[in-house]
py3Dmol code that shows the C-alpha trace and the ligand (Angstrom):
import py3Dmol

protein = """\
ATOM      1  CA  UNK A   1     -49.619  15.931   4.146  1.00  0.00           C
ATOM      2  CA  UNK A   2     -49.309  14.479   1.295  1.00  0.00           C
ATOM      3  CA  UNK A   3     -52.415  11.790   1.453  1.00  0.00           C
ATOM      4  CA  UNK A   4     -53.828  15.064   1.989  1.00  0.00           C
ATOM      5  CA  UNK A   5     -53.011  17.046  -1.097  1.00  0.00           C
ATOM      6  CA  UNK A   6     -53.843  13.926  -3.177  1.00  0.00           C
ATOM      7  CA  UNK A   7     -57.269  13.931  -1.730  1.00  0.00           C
ATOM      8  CA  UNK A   8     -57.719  16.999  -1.730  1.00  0.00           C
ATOM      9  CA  UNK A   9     -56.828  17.641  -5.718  1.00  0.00           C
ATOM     10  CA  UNK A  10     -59.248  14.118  -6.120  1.00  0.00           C
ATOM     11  CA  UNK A  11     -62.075  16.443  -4.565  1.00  0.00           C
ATOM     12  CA  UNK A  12     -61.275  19.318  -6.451  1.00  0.00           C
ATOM     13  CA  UNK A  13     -61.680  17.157  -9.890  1.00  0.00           C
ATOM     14  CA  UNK A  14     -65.494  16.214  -9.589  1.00  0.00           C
ATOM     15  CA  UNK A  15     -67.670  19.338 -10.741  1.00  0.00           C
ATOM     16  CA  UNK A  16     -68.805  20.407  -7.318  1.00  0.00           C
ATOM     17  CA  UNK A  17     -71.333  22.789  -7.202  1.00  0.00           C
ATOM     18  CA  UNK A  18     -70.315  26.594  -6.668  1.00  0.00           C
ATOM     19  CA  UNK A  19     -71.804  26.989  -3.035  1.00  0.00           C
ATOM     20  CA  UNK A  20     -69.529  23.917  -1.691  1.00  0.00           C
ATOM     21  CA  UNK A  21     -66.875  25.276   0.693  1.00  0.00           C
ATOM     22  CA  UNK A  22     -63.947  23.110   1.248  1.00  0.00           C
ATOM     23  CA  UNK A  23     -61.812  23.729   4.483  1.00  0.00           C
ATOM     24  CA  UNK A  24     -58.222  21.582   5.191  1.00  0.00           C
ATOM     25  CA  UNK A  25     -55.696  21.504   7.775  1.00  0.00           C
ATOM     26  CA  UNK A  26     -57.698  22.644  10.566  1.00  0.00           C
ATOM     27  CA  UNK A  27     -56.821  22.625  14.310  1.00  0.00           C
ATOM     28  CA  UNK A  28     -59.459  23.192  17.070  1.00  0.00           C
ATOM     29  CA  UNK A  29     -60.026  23.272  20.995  1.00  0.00           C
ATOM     30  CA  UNK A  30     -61.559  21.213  23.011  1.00  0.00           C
ATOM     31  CA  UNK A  31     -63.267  22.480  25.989  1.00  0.00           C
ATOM     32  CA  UNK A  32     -60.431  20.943  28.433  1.00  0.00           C
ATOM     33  CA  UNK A  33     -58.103  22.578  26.305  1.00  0.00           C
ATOM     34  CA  UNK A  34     -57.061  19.848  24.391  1.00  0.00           C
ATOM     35  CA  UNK A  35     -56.824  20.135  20.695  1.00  0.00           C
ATOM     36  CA  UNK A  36     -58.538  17.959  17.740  1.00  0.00           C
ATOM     37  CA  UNK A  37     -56.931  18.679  14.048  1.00  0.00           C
ATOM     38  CA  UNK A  38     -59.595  17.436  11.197  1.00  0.00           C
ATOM     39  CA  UNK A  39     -57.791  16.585   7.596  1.00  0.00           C
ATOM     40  CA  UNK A  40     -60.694  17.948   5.128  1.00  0.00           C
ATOM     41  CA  UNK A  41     -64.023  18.980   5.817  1.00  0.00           C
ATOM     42  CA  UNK A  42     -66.054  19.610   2.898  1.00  0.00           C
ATOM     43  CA  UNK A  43     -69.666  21.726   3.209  1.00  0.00           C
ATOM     44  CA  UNK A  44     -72.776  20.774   1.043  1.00  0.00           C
ATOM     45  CA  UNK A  45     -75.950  21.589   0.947  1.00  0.00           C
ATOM     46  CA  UNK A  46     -77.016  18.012   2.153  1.00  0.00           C
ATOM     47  CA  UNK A  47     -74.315  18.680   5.379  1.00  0.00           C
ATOM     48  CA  UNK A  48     -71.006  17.835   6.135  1.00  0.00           C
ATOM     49  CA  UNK A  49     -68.003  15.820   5.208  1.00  0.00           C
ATOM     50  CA  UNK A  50     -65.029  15.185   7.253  1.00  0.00           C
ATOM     51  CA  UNK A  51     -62.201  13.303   5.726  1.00  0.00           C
ATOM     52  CA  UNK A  52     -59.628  11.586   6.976  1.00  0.00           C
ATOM     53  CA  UNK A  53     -56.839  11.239   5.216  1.00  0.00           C
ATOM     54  CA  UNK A  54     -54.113   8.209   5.394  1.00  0.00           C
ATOM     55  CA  UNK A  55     -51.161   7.072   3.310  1.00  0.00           C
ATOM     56  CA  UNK A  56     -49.709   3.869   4.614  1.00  0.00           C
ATOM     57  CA  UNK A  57     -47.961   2.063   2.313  1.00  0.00           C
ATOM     58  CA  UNK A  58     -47.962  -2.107   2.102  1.00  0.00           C
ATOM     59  CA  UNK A  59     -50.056  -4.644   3.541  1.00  0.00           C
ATOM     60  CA  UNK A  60     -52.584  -3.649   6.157  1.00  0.00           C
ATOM     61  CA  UNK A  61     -55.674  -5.513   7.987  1.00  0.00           C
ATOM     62  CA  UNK A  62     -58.466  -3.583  10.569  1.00  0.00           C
ATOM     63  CA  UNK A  63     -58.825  -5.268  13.690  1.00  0.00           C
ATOM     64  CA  UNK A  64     -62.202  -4.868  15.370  1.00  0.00           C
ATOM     65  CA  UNK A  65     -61.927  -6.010  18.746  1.00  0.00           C
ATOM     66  CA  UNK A  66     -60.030  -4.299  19.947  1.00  0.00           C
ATOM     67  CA  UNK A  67     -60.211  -1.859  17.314  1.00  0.00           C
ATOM     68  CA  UNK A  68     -56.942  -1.188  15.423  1.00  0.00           C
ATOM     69  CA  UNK A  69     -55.295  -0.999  12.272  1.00  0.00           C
ATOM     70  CA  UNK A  70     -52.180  -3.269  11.565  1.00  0.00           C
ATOM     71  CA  UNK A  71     -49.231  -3.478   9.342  1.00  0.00           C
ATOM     72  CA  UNK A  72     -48.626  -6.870   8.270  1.00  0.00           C
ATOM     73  CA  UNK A  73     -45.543  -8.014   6.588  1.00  0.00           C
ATOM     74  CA  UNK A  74     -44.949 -10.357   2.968  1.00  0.00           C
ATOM     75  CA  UNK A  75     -45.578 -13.609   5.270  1.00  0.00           C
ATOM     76  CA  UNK A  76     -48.845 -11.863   7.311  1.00  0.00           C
ATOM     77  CA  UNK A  77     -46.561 -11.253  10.588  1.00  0.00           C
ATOM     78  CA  UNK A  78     -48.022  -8.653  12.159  1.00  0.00           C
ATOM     79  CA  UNK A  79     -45.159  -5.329  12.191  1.00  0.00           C
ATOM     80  CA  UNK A  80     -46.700  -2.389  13.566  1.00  0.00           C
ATOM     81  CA  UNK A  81     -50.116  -1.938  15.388  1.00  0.00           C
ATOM     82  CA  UNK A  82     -52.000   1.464  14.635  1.00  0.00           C
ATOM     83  CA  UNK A  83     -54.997   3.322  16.181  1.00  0.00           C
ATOM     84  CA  UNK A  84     -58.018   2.285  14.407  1.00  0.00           C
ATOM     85  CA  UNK A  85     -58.566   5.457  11.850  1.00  0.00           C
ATOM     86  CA  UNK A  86     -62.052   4.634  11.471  1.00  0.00           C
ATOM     87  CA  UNK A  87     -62.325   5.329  15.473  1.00  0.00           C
ATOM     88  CA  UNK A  88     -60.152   8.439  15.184  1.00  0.00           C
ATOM     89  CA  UNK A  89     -63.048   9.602  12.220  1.00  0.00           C
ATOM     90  CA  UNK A  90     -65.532   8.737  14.961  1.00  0.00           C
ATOM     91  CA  UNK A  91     -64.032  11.072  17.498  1.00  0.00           C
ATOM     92  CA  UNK A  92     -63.324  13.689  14.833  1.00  0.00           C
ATOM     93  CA  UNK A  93     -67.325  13.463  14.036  1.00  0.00           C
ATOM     94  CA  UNK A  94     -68.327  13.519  17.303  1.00  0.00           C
ATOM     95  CA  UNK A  95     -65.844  16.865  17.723  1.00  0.00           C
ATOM     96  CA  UNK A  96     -67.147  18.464  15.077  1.00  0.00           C
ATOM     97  CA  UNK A  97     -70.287  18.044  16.069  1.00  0.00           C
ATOM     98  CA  UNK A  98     -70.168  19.505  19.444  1.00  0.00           C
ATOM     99  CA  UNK A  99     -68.344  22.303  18.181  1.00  0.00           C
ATOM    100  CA  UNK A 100     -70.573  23.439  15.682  1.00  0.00           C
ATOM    101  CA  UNK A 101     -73.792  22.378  18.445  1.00  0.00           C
ATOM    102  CA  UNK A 102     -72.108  24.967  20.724  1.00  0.00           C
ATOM    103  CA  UNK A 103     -72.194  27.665  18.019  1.00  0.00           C
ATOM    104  CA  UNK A 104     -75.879  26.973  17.461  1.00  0.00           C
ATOM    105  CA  UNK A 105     -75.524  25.043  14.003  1.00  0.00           C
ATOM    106  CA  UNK A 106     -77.175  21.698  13.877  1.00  0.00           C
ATOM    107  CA  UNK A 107     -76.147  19.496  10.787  1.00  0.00           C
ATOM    108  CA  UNK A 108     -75.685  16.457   9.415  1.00  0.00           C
ATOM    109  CA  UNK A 109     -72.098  15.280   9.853  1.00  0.00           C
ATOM    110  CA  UNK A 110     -70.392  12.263   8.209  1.00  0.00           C
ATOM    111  CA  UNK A 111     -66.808  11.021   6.527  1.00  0.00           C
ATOM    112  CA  UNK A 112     -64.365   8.332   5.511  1.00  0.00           C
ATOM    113  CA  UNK A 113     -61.277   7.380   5.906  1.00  0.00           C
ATOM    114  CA  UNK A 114     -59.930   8.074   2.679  1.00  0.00           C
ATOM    115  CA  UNK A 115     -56.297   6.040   1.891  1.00  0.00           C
ATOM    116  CA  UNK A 116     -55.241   8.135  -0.563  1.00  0.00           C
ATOM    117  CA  UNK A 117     -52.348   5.610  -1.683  1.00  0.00           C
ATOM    118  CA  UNK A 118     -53.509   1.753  -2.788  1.00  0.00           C
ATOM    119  CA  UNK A 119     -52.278  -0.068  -0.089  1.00  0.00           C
ATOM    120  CA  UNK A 120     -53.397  -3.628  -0.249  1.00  0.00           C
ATOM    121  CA  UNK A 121     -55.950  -3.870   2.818  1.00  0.00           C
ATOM    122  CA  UNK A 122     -57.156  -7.578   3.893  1.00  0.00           C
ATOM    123  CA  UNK A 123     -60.616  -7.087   5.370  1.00  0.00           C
ATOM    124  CA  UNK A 124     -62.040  -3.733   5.415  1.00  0.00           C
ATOM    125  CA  UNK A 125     -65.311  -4.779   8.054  1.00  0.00           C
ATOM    126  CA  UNK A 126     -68.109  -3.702   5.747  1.00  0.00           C
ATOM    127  CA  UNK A 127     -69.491  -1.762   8.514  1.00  0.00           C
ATOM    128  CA  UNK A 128     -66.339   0.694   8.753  1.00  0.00           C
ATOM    129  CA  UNK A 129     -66.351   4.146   7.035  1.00  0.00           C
ATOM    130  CA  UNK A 130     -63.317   3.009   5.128  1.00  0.00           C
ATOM    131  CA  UNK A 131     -62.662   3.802   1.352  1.00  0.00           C
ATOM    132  CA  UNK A 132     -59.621   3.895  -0.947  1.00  0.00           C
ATOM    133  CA  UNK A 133     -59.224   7.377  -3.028  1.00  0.00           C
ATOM    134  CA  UNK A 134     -60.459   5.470  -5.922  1.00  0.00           C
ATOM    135  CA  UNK A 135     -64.228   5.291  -4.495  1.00  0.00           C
ATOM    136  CA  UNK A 136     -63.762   8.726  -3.205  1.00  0.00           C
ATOM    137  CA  UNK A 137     -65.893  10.365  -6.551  1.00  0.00           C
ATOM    138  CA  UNK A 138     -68.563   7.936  -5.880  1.00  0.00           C
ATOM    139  CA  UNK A 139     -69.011   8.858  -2.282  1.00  0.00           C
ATOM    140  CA  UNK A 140     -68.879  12.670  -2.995  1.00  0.00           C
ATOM    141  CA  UNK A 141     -71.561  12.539  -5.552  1.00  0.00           C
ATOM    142  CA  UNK A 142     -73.896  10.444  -3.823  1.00  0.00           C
ATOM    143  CA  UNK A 143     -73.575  12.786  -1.000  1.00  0.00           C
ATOM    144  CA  UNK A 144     -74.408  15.569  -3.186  1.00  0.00           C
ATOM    145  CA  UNK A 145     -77.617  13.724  -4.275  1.00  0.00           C
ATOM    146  CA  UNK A 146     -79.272  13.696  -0.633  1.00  0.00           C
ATOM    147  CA  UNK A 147     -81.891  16.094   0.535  1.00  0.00           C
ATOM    148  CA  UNK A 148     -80.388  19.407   1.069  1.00  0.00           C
ATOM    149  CA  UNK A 149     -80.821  21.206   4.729  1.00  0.00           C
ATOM    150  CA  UNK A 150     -78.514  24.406   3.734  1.00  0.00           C
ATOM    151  CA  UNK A 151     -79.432  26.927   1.422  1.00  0.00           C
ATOM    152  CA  UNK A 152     -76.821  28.357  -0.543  1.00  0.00           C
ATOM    153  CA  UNK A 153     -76.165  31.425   2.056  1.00  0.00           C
ATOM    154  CA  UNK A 154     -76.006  29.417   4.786  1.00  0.00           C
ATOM    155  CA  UNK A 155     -72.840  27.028   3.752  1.00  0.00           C
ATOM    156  CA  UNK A 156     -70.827  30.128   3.528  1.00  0.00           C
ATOM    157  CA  UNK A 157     -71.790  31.190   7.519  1.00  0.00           C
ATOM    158  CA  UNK A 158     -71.078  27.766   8.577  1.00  0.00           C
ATOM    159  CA  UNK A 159     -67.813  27.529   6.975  1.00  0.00           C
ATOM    160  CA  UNK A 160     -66.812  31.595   8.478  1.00  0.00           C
ATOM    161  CA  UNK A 161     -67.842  30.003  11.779  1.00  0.00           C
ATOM    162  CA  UNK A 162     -66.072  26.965  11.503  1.00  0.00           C
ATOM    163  CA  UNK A 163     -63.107  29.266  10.698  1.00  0.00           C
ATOM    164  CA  UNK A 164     -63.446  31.576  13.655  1.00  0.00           C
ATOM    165  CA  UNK A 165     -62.928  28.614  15.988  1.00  0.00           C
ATOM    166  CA  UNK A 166     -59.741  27.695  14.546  1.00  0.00           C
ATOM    167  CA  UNK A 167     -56.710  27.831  16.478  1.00  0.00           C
ATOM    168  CA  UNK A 168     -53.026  27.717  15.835  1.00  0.00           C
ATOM    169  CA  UNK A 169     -51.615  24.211  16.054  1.00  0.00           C
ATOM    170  CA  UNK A 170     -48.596  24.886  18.462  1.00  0.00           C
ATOM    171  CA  UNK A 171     -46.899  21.393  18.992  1.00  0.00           C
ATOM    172  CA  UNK A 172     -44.331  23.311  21.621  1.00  0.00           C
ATOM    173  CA  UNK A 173     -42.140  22.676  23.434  1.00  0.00           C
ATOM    174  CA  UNK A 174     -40.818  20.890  20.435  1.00  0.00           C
ATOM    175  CA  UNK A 175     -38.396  18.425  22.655  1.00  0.00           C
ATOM    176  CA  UNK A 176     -40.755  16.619  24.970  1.00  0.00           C
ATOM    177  CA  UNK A 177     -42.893  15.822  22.133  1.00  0.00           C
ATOM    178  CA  UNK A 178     -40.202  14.404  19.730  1.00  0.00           C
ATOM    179  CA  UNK A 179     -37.817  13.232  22.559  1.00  0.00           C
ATOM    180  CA  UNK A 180     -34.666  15.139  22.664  1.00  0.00           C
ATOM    181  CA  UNK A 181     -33.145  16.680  25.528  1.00  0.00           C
ATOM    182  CA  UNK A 182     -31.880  20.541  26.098  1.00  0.00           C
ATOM    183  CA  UNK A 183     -27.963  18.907  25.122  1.00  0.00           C
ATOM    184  CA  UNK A 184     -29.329  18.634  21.824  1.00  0.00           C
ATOM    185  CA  UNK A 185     -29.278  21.659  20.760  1.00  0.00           C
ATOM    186  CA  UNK A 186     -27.101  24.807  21.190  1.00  0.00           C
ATOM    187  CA  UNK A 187     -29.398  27.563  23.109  1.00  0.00           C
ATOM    188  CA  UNK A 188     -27.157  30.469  23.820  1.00  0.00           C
ATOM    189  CA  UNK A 189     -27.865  33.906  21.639  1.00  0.00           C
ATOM    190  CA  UNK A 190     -26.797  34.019  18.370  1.00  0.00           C
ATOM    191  CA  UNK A 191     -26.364  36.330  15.448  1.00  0.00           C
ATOM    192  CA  UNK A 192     -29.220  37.137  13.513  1.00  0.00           C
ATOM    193  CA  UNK A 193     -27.574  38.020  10.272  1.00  0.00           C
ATOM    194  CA  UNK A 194     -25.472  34.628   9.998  1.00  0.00           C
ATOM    195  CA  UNK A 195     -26.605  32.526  12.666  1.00  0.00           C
ATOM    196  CA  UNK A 196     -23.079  32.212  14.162  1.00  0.00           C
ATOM    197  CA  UNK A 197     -22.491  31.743  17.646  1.00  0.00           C
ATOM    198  CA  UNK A 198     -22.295  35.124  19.837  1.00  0.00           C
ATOM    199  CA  UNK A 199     -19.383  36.180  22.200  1.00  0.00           C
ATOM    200  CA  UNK A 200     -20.120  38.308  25.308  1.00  0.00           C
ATOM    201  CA  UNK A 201     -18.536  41.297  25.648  1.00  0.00           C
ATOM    202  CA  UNK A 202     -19.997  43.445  28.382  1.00  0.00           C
ATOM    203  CA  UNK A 203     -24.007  43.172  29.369  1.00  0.00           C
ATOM    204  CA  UNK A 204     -25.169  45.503  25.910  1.00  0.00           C
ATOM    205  CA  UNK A 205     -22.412  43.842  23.370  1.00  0.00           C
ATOM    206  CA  UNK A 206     -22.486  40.327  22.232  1.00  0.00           C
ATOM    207  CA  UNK A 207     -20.004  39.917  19.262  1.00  0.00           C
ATOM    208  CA  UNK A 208     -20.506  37.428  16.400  1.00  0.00           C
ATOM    209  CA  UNK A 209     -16.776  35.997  15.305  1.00  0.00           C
ATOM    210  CA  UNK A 210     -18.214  34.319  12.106  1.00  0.00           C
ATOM    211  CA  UNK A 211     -19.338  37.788  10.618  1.00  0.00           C
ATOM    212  CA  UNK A 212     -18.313  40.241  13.346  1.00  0.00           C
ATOM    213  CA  UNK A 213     -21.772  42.053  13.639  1.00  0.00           C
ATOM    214  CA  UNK A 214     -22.197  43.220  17.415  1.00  0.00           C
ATOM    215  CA  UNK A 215     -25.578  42.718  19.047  1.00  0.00           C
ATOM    216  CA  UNK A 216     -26.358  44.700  21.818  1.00  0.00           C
ATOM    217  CA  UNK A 217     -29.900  42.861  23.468  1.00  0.00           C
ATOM    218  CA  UNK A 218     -29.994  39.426  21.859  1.00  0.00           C
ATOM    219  CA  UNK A 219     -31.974  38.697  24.744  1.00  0.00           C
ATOM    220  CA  UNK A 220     -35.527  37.796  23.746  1.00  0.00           C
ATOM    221  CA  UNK A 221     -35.259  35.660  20.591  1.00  0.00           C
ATOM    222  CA  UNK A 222     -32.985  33.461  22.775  1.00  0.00           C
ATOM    223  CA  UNK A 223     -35.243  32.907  25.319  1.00  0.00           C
ATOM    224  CA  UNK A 224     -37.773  32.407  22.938  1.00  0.00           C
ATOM    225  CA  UNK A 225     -36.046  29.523  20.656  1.00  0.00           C
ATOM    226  CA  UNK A 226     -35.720  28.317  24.659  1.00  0.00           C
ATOM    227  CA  UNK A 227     -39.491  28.382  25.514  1.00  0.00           C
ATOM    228  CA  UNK A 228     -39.939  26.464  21.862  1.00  0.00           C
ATOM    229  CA  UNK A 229     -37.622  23.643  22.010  1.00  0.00           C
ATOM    230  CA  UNK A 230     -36.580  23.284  25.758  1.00  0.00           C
ATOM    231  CA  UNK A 231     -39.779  23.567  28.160  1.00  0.00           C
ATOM    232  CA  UNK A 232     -42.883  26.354  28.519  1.00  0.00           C
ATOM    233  CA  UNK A 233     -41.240  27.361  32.094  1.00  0.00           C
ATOM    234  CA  UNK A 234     -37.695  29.324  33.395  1.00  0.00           C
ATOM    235  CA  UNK A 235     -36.570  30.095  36.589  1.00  0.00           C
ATOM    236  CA  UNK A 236     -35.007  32.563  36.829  1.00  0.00           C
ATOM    237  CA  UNK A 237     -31.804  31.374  37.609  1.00  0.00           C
ATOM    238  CA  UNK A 238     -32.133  29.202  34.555  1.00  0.00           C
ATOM    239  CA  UNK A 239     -32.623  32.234  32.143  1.00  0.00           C
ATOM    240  CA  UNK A 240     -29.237  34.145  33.822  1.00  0.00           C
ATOM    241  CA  UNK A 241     -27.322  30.904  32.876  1.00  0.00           C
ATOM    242  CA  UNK A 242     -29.233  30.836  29.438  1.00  0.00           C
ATOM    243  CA  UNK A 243     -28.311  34.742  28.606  1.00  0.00           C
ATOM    244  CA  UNK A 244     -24.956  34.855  30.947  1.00  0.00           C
ATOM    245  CA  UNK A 245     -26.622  37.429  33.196  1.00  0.00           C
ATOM    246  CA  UNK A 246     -25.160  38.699  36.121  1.00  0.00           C
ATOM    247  CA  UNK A 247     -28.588  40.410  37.017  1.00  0.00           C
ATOM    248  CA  UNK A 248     -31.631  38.362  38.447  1.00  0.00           C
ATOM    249  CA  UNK A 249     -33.522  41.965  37.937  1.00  0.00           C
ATOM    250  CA  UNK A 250     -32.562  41.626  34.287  1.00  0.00           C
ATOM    251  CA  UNK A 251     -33.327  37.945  33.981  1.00  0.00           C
ATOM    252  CA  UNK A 252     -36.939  38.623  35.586  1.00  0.00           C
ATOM    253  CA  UNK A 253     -36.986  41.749  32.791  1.00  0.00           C
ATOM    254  CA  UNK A 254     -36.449  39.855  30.296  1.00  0.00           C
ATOM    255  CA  UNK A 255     -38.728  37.035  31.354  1.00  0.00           C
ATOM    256  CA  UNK A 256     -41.404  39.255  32.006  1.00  0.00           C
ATOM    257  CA  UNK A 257     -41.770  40.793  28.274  1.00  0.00           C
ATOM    258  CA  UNK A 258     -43.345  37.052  27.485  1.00  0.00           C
ATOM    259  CA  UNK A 259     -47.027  36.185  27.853  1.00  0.00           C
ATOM    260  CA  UNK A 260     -45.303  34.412  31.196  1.00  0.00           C
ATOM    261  CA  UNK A 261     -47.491  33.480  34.611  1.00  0.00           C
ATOM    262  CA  UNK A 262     -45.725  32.866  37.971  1.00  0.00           C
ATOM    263  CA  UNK A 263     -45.910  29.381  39.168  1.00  0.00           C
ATOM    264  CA  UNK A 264     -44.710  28.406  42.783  1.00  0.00           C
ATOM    265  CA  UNK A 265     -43.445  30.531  45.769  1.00  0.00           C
ATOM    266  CA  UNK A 266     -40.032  31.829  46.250  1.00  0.00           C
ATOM    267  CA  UNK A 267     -37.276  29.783  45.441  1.00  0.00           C
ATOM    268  CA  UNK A 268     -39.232  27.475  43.263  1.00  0.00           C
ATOM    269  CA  UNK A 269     -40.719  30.543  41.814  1.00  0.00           C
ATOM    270  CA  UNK A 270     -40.971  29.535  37.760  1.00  0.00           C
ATOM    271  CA  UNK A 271     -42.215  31.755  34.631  1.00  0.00           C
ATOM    272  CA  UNK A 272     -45.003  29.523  32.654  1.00  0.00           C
ATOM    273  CA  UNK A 273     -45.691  30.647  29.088  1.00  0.00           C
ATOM    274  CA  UNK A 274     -48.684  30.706  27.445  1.00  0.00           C
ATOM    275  CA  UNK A 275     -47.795  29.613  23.678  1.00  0.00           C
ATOM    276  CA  UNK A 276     -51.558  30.362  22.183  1.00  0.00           C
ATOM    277  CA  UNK A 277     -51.073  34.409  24.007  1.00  0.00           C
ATOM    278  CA  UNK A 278     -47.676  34.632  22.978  1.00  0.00           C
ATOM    279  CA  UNK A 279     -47.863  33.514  18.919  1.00  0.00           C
ATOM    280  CA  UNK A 280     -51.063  35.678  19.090  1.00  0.00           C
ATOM    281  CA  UNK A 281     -49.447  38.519  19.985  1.00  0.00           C
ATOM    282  CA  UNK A 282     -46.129  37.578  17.535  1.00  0.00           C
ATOM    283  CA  UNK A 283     -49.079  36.630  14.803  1.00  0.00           C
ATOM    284  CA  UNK A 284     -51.242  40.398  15.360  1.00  0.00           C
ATOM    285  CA  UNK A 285     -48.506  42.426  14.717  1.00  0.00           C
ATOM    286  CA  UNK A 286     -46.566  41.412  12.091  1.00  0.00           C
ATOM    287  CA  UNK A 287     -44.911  44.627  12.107  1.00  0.00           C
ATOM    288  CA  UNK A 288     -43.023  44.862  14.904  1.00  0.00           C
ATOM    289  CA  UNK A 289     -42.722  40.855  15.551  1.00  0.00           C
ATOM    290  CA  UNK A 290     -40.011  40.123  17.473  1.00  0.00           C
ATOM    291  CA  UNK A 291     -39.085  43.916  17.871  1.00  0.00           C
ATOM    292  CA  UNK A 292     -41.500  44.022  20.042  1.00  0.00           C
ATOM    293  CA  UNK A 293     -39.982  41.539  22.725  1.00  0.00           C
ATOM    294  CA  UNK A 294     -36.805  43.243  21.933  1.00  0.00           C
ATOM    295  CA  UNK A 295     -38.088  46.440  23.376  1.00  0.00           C
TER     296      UNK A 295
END
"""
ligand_1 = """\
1
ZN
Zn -22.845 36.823 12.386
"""
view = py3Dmol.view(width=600, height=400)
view.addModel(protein, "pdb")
view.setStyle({"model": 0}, {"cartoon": {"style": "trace"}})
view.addModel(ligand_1, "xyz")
view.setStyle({"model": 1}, {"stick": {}})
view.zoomTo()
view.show()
């Protein structure tokens, strides 16, 4: 993020004509339902720019064959061994470029890798689209000196299309992707005013002893926090243990006021969630929120 911002406030400093769009942090699907996230992508009149953006401090040497980038220590040992970024900008192009070919927009696509820090890099392969931050200025103004194939009304629809195919970046469940385990974290209910742990009391009172506040459904937002850390499926057995239920009719009630899908028969029977239906419906309305899933 922040090779990004420095890149970004590098781009912003060269007099750019007015009809240049800029988009950053963007996240899109691919059509197997993976995701591709692009760093900056800046719109001229000559075509696009996709940048992407590193900040890797030290010594550092590109590998060709195979292709990767690695960290090399004071002596030259080699430490750590990184994708190559200049094939990661390659994919990212290539992306890009099928998206916008799908929405009917044909258009000259290209970008750097932009290290937006001064590491000291043995042997950038002059054939790689690899620049330091310093260079950046140069490369921006040359590539508003080509032949233009946008005219100034047409940036602005690419860009609202480009936009309209964003989609949320949902790296959930959190756990599996940064390794921890459900007995890191505490998942039972607890109080939304202090965050203190809740007591049961019957099935419609939970009691908080840090701040004594009584809850009487703090159902959903517990199941919730457990579909964002833990795992996108519940049994239903699982969520009575999560919420101390003594009713699977309540568990499946609860479980059921998700964006969920049944997987498996009978006893195997699990509730999958869908994380892009779910935010979408938390994102629309803002209003009610979580109220909603609280009934
Ligand atoms: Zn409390």
């Amino acid at each position: 993020m922040a090779g990004e911002r420095r890149v970004l406030g590098l781009l912003h400093s060269i007099l750019l004509p007015e009809e240049c769009q800029i988009l950053h942090d963007l996240n899109f699907r691919l059509p197997g339902g993976q995701q591709f996230q692009v760093d900056i992508l800046a719109i001229f009149k000559s075509g696009a720019i996709l940048l992407e953006t590193k900040q890797i401090a030290g010594r550092l040497k590109f590998c060709t064959s195979p292709a990767s980038l690695q960290k090399l220590s004071e002596n030259g040992q080699v430490i750590a061994s990184m994708e190559c970024p200049a094939a990661q900008l390659h994919d990212q192009i290539g992306n890009m470029a099928e998206l916008l070919y799908r929405n009917n927009i044909r258009l000259p696509i290209s970008g750097r890798v932009v290290f937006a820090n001064h590491p000291i890099i043995e042997q950038i392969p002059s054939n790689l689209p690899v620049i330091k931050a310093r260079e950046l200025r140069r490369y921006i103004r040359t590539k508003l000196q080509e032949p233009a194939c946008l005219q100034k009304g047409e940036i602005n629809t690419v860009a609202s299309v480009i936009r309209s195919q964003q989609v949320h970046y949902l790296p959930f469940p959190f756990s599996e992707r940064h390794g921890f385990t459900d007995r890191d974290f505490y998942l039972g209910p607890l109080c939304s005013k202090c965050r203190g742990r809740l007591t049961k009391q019957t099935e419609r009172a939970w009691n908080c002893a840090s701040c004594n506040a009584v809850h009487r459904e703090p159902y959903a937002e517990t199941l919730l926090a457990y579909f964002v850390l833990i795992s996108n499926r519940i049994t239903v057995k699982q969520c009575m243990k999560l919420l101390l239920l003594r009713s699977s009719t309540h568990a499946r009630n609860i479980i059921n006021r998700f964006a969920v899908r049944k997987v498996g028969q009978g006893k195997h029977t699990e509730y999958e969630l869908d994380y892009e239906q779910q935010f979408k419906r938390l994102f629309n309305d803002k209003r009610t929120g979580l109220l909603l899933l609280n009934d």
